[in-house]
C-alpha positions in Angstrom: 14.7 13.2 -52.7 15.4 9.9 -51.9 17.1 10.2 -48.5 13.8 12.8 -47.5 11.8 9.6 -48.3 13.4 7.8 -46.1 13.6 9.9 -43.4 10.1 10.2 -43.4 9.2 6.6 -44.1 11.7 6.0 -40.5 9.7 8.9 -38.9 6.6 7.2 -39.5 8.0 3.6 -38.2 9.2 4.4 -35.4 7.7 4.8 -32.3 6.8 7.9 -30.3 8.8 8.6 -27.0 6.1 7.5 -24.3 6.3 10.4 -21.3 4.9 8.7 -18.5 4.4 9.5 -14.8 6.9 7.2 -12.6 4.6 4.2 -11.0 3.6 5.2 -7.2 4.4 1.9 -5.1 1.4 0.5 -3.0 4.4 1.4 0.1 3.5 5.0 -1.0 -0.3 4.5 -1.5 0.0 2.7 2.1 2.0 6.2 3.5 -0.5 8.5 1.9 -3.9 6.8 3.4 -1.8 7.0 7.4 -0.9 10.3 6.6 -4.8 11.3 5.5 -5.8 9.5 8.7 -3.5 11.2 11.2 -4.7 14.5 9.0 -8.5 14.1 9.8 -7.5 13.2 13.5 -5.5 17.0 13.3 -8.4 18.5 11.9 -11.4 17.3 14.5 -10.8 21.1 16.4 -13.5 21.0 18.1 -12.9 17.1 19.6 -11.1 15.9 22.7 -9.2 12.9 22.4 -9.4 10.4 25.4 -5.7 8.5 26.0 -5.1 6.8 29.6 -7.7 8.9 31.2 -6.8 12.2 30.2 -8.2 14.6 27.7 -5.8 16.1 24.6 -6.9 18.4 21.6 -6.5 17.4 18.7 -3.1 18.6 17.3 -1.9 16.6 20.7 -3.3 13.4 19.3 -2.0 13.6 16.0 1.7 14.0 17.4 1.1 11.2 19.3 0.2 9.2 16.8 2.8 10.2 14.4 5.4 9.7 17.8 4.1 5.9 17.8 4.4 5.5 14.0 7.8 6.1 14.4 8.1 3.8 17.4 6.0 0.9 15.1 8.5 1.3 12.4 8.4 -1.5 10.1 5.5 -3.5 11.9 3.5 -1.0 9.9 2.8 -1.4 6.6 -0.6 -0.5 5.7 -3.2 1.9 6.7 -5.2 -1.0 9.2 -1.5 -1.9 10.4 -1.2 1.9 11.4 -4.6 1.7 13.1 -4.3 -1.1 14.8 -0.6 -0.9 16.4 -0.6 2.8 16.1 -4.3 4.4 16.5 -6.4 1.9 18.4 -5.3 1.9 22.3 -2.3 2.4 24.7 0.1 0.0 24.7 1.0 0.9 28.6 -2.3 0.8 29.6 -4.5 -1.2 27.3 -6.5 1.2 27.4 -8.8 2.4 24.1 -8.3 5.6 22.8 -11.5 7.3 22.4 -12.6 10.7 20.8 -15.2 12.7 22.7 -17.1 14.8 20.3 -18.6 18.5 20.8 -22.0 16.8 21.3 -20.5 14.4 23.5 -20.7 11.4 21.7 -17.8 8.8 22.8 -16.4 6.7 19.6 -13.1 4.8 19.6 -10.5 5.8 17.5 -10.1 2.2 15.8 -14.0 2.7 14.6 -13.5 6.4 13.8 -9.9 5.8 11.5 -11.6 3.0 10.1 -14.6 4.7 9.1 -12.6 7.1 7.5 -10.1 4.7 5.7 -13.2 3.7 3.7 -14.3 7.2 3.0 -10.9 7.7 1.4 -11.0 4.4 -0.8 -14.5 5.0 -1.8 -14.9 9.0 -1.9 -18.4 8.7 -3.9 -19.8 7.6 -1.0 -22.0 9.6 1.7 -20.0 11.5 4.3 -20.1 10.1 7.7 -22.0 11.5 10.6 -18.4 11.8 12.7 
């Protein structure tokens, strides 16, 4: 009786095994908002994508941009470093990339990602016209 006392008494002091979810690094968090970006720029289907003067659809401008992410390597860090060495003009050229909408509205990519990038930190918020 005595040793079922005490197994119970060390039961009860010890602590429960904590099953946790590994940390996600703010590397990762960084990795997920580029890849969310480069997925809306995928998704615009119906958008042409203005890069040195000529027009691409969209699956061409996400490839691009995932082509110059590679290039950036370790210059980028963050979601606004991806946008702004990345996403926001031709480094050739100088040139601003640009996305022509069905409607024919002109918005730069920088403004458009950007846009975005706050959607996705603040998802309560009220879509955007884009």
């Amino acid at each position: 009786m005595c040793a079922a006392l005490c197994i119970l008494l060390l039961t009860e002091l010890l602590p429960a095994p904590v099953f946790s979810q590994p940390a996600i690094s703010q590397q990762e968090i960084e990795q997920h908002k580029i890849q969310y970006l480069i997925s809306t720029i995928a998704d615009l289907k119906d958008a042409r994508f203005i890069r040195n003067g000529s027009e691409y659809d969209a699956q061409q401008a996400a490839d691009h941009l995932r082509l110059k992410l590679r290039y950036a390597g370790d210059r980028v860090k963050t979601a606004e470093d991806f946008i702004v060495y990345c996403a926001t003009g031709s480094s050739m050229s100088g040139d601003k990339y640009r996305i022509k909408f069905a409607d024919g509205r002109l918005v730069d990519s920088a403004t458009f990602l950007r846009d975005k990038l706050a959607a996705y930190l603040a998802p309560q918020s009220a879509p955007h016209p884009f």
